[in-house]
C-alpha positions, 0 to 999 in steps of 0.5 A: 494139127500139131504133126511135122509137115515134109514136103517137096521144096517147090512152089510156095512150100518154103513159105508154108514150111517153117523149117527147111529141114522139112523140104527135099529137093523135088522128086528125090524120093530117096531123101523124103523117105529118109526123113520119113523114117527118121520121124518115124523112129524119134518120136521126141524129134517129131514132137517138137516138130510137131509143135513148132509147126502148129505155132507157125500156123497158128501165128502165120497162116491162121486166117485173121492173121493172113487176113491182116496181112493181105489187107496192109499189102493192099493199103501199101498198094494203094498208098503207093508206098510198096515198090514191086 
């Protein structure tokens, strides 16, 4: 969608957040809310978040790209040539 994304650094967010800079410790409101503020106030800040965000999607998470993903993992599976 273009915009920064802040989250809790929890879960998988790490995976689905390109930027560490966007993740705060879980339950800390404090911090959140200060980020929250500082894209507020820099709107170019929040621009090029924005934008580096919506590559990351574009080139990560859009679905045939993800897609391809999961199917090499399975291929690799059923070769045998991934080692868990």
């Amino acid at each position: 969608m273009g915009v920064p994304c802040l989250a809790y650094d929890v879960g998988g967010n790490r995976e689905a957040v390109p930027d560490e800079s966007c993740l705060v410790p879980l339950g800390v409101v404090e911090a959140l809310a200060r980020k929250v503020a500082m894209l507020v106030r820099d709107t170019e800040l929040r621009r090029t978040r924005g934008t580096l965000a919506a590559r990351f999607v574009e080139e990560q998470l859009d679905a045939p790209v993800y897609a391809s993903k999961v199917r090499k993992l399975y291929s690799l599976l059923r070769e045998g040539k991934l080692v868990t």
